[in-house]
C-alpha positions as CSV (number, residue, x, y, z in Angstrom):
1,X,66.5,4.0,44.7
2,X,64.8,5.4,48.3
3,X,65.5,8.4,49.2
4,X,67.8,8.0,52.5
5,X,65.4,8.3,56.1
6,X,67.8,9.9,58.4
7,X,67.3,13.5,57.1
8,X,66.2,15.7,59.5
9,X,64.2,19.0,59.1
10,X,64.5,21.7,61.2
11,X,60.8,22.6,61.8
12,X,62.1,25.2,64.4
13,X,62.3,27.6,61.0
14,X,58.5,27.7,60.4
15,X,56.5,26.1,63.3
16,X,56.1,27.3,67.3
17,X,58.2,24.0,68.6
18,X,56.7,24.7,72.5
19,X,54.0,22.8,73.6
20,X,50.8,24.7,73.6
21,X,49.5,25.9,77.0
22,X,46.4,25.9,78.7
23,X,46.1,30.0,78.5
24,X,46.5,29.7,75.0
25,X,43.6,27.3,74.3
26,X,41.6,29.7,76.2
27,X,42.1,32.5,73.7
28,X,40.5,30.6,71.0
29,X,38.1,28.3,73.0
30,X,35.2,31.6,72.9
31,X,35.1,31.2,69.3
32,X,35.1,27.3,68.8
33,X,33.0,27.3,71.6
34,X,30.2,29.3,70.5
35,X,30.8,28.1,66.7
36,X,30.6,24.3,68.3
37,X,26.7,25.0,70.3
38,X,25.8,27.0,67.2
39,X,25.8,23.8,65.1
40,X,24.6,21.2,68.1
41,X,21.5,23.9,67.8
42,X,21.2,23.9,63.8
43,X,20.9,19.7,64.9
44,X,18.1,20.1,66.9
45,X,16.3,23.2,65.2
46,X,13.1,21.4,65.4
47,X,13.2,20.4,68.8
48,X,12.5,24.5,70.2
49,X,11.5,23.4,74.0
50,X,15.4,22.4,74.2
51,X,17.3,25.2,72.3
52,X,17.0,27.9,74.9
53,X,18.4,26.1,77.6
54,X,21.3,25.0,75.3
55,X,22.3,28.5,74.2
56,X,21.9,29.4,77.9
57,X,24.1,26.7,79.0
58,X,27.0,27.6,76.1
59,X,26.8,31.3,77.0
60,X,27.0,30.7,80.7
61,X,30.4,28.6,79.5
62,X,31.6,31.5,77.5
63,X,31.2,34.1,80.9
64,X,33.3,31.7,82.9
65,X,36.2,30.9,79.9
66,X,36.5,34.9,79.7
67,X,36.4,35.9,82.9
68,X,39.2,32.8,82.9
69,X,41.2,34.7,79.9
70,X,40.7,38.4,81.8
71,X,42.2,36.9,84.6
72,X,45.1,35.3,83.0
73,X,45.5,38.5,80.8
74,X,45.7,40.6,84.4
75,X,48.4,38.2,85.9
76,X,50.6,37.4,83.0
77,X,50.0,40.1,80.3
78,X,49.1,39.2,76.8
79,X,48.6,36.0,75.1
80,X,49.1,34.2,71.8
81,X,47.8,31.3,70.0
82,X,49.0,30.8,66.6
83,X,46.8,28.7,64.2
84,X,48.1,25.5,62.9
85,X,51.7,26.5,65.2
86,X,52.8,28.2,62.3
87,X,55.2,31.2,63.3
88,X,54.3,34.8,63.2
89,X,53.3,36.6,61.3
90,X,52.8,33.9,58.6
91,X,50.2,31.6,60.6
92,X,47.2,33.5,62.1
93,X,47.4,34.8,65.2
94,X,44.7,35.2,68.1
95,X,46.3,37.9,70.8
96,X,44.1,38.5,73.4
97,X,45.5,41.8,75.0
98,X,43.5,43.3,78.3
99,X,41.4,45.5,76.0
100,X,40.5,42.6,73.9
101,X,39.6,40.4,76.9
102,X,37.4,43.3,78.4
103,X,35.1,44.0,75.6
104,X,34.9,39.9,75.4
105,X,33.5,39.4,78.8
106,X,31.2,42.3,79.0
107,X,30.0,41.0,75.5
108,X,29.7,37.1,76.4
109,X,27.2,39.1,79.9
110,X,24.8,40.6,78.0
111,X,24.5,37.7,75.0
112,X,23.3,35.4,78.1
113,X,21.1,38.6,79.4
114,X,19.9,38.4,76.2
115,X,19.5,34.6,75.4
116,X,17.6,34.4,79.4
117,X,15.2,37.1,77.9
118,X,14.4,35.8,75.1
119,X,12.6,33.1,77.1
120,X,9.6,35.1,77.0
121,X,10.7,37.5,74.1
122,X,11.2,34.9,71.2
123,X,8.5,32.3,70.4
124,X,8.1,29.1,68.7
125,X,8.3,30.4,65.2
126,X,11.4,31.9,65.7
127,X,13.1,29.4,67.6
128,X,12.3,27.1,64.8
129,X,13.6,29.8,62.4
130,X,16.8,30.1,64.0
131,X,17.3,32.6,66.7
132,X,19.7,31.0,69.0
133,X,21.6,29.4,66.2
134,X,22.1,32.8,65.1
135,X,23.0,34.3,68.5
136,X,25.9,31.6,68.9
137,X,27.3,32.4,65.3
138,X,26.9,36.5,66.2
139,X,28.6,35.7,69.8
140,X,31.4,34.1,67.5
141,X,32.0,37.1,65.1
142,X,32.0,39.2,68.2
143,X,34.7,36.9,70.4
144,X,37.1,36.4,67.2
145,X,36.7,40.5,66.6
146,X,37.8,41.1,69.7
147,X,40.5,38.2,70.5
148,X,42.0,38.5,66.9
149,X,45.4,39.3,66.0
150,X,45.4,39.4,62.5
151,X,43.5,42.5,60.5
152,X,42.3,40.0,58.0
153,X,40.6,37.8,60.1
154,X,39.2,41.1,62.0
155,X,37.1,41.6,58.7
156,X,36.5,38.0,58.5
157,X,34.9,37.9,61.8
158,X,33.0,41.1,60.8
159,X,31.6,39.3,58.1
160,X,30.4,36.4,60.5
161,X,28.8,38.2,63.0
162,X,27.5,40.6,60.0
163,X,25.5,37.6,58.4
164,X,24.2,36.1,61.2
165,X,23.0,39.8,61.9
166,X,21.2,39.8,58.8
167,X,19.2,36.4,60.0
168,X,17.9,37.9,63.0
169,X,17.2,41.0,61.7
170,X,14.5,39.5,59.0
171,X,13.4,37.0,61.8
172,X,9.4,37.2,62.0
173,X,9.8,38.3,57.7
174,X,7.4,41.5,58.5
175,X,7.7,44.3,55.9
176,X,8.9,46.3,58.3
177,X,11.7,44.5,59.1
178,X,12.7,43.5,56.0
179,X,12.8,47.5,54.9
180,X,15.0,47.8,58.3
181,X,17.0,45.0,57.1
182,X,18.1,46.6,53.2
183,X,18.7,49.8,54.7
184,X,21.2,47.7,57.4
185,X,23.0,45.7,54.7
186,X,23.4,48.5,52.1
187,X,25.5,50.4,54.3
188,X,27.0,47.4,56.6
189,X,28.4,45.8,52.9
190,X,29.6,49.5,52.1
191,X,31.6,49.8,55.0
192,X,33.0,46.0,54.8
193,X,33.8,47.0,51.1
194,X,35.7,49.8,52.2
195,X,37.6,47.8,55.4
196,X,38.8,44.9,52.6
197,X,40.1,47.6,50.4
198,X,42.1,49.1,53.4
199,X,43.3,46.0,54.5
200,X,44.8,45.1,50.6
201,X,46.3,48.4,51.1
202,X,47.9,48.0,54.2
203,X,49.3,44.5,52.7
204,X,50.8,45.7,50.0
205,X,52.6,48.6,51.7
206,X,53.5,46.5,54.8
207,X,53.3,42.8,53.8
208,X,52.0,41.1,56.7
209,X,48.5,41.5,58.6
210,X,49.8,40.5,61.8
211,X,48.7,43.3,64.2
212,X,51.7,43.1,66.1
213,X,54.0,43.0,62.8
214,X,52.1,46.1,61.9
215,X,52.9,48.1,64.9
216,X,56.3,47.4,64.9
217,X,56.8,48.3,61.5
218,X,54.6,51.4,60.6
219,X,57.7,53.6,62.3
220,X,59.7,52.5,59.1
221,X,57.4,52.9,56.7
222,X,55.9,56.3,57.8
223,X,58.0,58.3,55.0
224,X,57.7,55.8,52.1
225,X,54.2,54.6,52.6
226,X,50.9,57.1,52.0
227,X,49.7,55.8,55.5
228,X,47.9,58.6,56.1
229,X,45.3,57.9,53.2
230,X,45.2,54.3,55.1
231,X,44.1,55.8,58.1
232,X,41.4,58.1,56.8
233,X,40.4,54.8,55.3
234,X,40.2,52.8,58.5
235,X,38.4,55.9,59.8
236,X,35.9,56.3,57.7
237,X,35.0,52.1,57.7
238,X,34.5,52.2,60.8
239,X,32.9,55.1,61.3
240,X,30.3,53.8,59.0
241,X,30.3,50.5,61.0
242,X,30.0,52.6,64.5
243,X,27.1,54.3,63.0
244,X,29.4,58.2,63.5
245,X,27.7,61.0,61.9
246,X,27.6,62.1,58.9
247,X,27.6,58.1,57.7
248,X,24.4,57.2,61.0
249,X,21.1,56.9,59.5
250,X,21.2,52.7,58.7
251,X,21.0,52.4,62.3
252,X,18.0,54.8,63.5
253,X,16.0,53.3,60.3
254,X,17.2,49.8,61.2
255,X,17.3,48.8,64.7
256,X,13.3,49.7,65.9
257,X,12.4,46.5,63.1
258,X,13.2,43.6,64.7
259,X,12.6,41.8,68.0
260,X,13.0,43.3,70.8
261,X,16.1,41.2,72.4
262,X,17.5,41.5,69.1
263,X,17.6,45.4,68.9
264,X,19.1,44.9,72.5
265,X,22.1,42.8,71.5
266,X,22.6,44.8,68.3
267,X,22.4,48.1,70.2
268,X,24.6,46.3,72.8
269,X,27.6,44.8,70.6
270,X,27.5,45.5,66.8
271,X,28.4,49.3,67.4
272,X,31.0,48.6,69.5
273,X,32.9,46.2,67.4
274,X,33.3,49.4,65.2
275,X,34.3,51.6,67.8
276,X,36.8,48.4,69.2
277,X,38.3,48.0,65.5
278,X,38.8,51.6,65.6
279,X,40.7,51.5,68.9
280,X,42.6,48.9,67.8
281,X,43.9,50.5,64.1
282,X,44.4,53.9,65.1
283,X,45.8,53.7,68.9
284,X,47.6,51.1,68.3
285,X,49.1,50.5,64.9
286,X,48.8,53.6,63.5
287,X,49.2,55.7,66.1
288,X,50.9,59.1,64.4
289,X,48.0,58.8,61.6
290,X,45.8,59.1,64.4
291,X,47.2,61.9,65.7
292,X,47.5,63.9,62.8
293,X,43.2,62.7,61.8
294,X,42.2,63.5,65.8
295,X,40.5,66.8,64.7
296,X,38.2,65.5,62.0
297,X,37.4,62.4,64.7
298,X,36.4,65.0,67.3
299,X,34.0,67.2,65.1
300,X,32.2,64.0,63.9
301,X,32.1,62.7,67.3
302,X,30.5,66.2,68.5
303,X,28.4,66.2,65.4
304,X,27.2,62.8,66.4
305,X,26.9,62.9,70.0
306,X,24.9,66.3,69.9
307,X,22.6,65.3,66.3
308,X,22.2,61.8,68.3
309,X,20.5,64.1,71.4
310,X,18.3,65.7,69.1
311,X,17.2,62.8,67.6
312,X,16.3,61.0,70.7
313,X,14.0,64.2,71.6
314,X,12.5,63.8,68.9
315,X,11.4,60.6,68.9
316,X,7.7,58.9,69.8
317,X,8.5,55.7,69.5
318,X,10.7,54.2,72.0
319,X,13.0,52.2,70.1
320,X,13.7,55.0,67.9
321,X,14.7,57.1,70.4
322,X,16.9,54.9,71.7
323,X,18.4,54.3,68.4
324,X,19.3,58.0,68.6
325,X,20.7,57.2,71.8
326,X,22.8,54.3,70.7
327,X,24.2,57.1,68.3
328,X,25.0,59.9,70.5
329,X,26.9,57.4,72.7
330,X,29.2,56.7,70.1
331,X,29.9,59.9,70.0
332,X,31.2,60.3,73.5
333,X,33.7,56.9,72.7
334,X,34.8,58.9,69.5
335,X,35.7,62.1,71.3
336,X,38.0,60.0,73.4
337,X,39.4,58.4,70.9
338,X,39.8,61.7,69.7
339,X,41.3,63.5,72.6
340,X,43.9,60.5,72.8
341,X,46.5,59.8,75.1
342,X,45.6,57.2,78.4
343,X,42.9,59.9,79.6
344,X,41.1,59.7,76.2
345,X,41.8,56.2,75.1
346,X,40.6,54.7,78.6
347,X,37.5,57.0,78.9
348,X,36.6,55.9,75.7
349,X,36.8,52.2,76.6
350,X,35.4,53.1,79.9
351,X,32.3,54.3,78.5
352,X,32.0,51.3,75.4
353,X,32.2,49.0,78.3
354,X,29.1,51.4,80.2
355,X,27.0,51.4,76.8
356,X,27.5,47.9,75.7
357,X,25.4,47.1,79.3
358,X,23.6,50.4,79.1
359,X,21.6,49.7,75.6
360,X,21.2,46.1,75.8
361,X,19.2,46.9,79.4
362,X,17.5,50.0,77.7
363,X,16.2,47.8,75.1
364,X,14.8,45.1,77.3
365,X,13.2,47.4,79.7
366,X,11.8,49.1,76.1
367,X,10.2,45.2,75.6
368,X,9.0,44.7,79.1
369,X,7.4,48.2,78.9
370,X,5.4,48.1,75.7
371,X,4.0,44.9,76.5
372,X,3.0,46.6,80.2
373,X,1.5,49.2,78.2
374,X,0.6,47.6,74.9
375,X,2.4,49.9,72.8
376,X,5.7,51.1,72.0
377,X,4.4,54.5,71.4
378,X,4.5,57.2,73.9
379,X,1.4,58.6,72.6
380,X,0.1,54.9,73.7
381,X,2.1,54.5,76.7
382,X,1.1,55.7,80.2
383,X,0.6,54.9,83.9
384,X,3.5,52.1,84.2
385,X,4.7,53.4,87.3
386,X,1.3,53.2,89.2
387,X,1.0,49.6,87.4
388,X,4.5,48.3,88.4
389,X,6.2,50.4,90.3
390,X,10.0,48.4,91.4
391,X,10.0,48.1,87.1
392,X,9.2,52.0,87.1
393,X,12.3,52.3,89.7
394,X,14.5,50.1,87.5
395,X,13.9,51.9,84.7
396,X,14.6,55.2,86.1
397,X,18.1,54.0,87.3
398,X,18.8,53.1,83.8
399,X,17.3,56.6,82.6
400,X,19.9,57.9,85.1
401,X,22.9,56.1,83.6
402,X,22.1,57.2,80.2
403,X,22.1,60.8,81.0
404,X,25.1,60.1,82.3
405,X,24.0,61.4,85.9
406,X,25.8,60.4,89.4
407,X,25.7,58.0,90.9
408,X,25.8,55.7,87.9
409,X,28.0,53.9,85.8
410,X,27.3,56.7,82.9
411,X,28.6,59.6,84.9
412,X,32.2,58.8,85.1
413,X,33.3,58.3,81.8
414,X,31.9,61.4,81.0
415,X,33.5,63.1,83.5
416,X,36.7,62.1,82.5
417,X,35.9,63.1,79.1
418,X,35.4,66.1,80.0
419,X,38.2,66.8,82.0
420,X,41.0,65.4,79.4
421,X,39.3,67.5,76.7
422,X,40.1,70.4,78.6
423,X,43.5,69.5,79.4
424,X,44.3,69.2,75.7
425,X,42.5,72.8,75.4
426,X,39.5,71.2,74.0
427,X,36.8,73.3,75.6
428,X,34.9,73.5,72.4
429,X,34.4,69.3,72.8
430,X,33.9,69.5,76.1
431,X,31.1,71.3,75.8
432,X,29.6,69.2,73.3
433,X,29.9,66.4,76.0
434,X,28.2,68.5,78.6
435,X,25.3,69.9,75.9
436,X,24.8,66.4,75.0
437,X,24.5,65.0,77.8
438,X,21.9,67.8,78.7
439,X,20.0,67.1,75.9
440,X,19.5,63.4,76.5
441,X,18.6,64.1,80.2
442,X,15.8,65.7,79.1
443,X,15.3,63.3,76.2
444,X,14.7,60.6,79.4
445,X,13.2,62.6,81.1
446,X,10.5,63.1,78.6
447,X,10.1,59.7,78.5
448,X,9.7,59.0,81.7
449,X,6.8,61.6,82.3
450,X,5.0,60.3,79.1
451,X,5.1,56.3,79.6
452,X,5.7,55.8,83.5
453,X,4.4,58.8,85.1
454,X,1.5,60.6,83.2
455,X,-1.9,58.6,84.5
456,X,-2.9,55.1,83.1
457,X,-5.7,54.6,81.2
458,X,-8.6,52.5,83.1
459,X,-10.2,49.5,81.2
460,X,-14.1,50.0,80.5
461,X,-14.7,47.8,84.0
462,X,-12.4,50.5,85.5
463,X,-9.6,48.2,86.3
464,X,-6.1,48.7,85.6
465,X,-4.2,46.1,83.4
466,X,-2.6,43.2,85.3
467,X,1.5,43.5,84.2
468,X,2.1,41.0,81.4
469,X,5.9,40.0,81.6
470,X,7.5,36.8,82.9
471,X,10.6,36.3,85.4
472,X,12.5,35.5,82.2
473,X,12.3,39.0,81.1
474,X,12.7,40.8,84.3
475,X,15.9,39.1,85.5
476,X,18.0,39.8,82.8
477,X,17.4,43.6,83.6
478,X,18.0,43.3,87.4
479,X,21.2,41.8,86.6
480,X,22.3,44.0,84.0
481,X,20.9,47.7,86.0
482,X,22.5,45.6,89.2
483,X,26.1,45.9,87.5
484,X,25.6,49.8,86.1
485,X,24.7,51.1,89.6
486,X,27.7,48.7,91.1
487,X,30.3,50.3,88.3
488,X,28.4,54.0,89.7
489,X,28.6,53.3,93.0
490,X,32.6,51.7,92.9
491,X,34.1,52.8,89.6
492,X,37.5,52.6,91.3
493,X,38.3,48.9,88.9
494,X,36.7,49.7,86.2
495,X,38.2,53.0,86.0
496,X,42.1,51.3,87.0
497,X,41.2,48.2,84.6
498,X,40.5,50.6,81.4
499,X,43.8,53.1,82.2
500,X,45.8,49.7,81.8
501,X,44.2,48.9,78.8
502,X,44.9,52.3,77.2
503,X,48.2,52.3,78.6
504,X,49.0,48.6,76.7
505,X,47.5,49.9,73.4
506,X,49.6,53.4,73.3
507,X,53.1,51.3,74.6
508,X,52.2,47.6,73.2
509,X,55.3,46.0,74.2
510,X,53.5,43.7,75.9
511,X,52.0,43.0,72.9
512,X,54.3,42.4,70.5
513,X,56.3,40.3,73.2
514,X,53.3,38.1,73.5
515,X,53.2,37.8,69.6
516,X,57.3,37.4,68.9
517,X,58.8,36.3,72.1
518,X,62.4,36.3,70.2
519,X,62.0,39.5,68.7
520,X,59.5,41.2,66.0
521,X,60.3,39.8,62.6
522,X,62.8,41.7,60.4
């Protein structure tokens, strides 16, 4: 006999019932966007005259759908999408937040710098071989990193931007950087190995890996549950995957190996998802255990930001030192993570937001500069600006803004660092910032001497070299040095845009409103 076809189920109980909104697709559409181009470019791999202009095109797409989401985020606080309508926390949730949607948009500008320089930067080969496929899957491990709101699928998006990492890393297949690249995955896997064990922790003590479930409940659990031990856990992850001292030395043997516009993006993004994951764990959902673990986070965040200096001064090769230098600035985002409270918490994002524009321009003015010169070397390196002068004035700006010197973008984060370290009594880490920062002045301006302002060397005719860059090149770094001196010039936004996003991840009400609009799950 049939079974009778007027029962009704209440999917109310286990599915979101509303319609979903336009503002909601858009918290997803950076990651099915850039997976969707990824695979129309895997389609056409061996058609390379069309593939830049493709990735271009997507990435382009992916500035205007998160400066769409920053917008919305701004206006009407956070926003939610739950996979497959489920209810939270049992579906997966993406919750862009105004952090989140920050460190998206300044990401999705410097992946097009990038994919624009690689016009000149990338040949044939390595079109065929997959660079812009790559770039799109990278762009999507960074967008769902940054617009996730589950922990799990944080470490599943490290994983996806962590293997397409790998692929341009080895691009070219030189020894060199296939050397870089073992030294990069060793430690990269060691670190994921040690974020998946945290996160089966963290499950079985709080039995969700909602983010917003996990904020609301680590309050309750704080006497039964060794979430201390989690934190140090989370800590030291993504310490490793932020390249803080004592656990550094992948990056400074890995990043000088590959191509040029590749060391820019990595120096650009892949630190900063670590410093961004950090953020997220230890501001927001375990905010006590990062409390009680600020101490240990401010002396490896001197130890780094100082031993990062030192490095850079030492350096001869210019992508080496500015490995050194992607180091030591991770060390000024520690020390506000460290300092905590809005002050710390929004210098800290203040300056990630500086450095993710910072490095990736540092690293494409290294490119344009070596082939000007023909070397990468300082020792080889010399007359650049009495070659090209307006490059040589480019340069210096960017120079400027890594020593974190007025008026650029790089001066004012550091100045608030400085200030709320010593209004928690901090003077000890304050001076770190200000020897630091010392150090790496000089560290520039060593460079500077060497490769742009020590004589050229004359060809045997007695001619100087004609420059040897394209347009392609160039533009991306106007752009990019055109937005640190804007952020120097008017840091006023910048400045009010990362206070609010400090002030949703220390009270996120917002957040967890956005996540359970009825009330956080019992």
């Amino acid at each position: 006999m049939a079974a009778p076809t007027t029962t009704t189920v209440d999917l109310s109980a286990a599915l979101v019932m509303a319609p979903v909104t336009a503002a909601q697709w858009l918290a997803i559409l950076p990651v099915a966007l850039c997976l969707a181009a990824g695979s129309v470019l895997m389609m056409v791999r061996h058609n390379t005259r069309i593939q830049p202009y493709i990735a271009i095109s997507a990435l382009g797409l992916l500035v205007i759908i998160d400066l769409l989401l920053l917008r919305h985020v701004l206006l009407n606080g956070p926003v939610t999408m739950m996979m497959g309508r489920w209810l939270p926390p049992f579906g997966i949730a993406f919750t862009v937040d105004l952090t989140g949607a920050l460190f998206a948009l300044t990401s999705a500008v410097v992946a097009l710098a990038g994919a624009i320089y690689a016009l000149g930067d990338v040949n044939t080969s390595g079109r065929r071989y997959g660079f812009y496929p790559f770039l799109l899957v990278l762009m999507a491990g960074v967008s769902g990193a940054f617009l996730t709101g589950d922990i799990f699928n944080l470490y599943v998006w490290f994983e996806v931007l962590l293997i397409s990492s790998f692929g341009l890393l080895v691009l070219g297949s030189e020894r060199e950087q296939i050397d870089g690249a073992l030294k990069y995955a060793i430690l990269n896997l060691i670190a994921t190995t040690l974020f998946l064990i945290s996160v089966g922790f963290l499950y079985a003590m709080f039995g969700t890996l909602n983010m917003a479930d996990i904020a609301a409940k680590a309050g309750e659990l704080r006497g039964t549950a060794p979430l201390m031990t989690l934190g140090a856990l989370f800590v030291l992850a993504f310490g490793m995957k932020a390249a803080a001292f004592p656990v550094n030395f992948w990056l400074p043997a890995s990043y000088h190996t590959p191509r040029v516009v590749v060391s820019a993006l990595f120096a650009g993004l892949l630190t900063k998802v670590g410093i961004y994951a950090l953020v997220r764990t230890m501001v927001m959902l375990l905010p006590v255990e990062g409390e009680a673990l600020s101490l240990v986070v401010a002396i490896a965040a001197s130890a780094t930001m100082i031993l990062g200096a030192l490095g850079a001064l030492a350096q001869v090769d210019i992508r080496r030192f500015l490995g050194f230098v992607v180091v030591s600035g991770i060390g000024y985002m520690l020390a506000g993570i460290a300092v905590g409270g809005e002050s710390g918490v929004s210098a800290a994002i203040f300056y990630a937001l500086h450095s993710i524009v910072l490095m990736t321009a540092l690293y494409l003015v290294a490119g344009i500069a070596a082939r000007l010169g023909g070397s990468f070397s300082l020792a080889g390196l010399s007359g650049l600006y009495g070659l090209v002068p307006a490059f040589a004035f480019l340069s210096l700006a960017l120079f400027f803004a890594g020593s974190g010197l007025p008026p650029f973008s790089g001066f004012w984060p550091k100045a608030l660092l400085v200030k709320a370290s010593l209004d928690i009594g901090a003077w000890w880490l304050a001076t770190a910032i200000l020897v630091s920062g010392f150090v790496t002045t000089i560290a520039f301006g060593r460079v500077f001497l060497l490769a742009y302002w020590r004589p050229g060397r004359q060809q045997a005719d007695g001619t100087v070299a004609a420059p040897a860059f394209t347009m392609a090149e160039l533009l991306p770094v106007v752009v990019l040095t055109a937005l640190i001196v804007w952020f120097g010039l008017f840091p006023e936004q910048l400045i009010v845009l990362s206070q609010q996003a400090a002030a949703t991840l220390i009270e996120p009400s917002g957040y967890l409103k956005s996540v359970f609009p009825q009330g956080v799950s019992p």
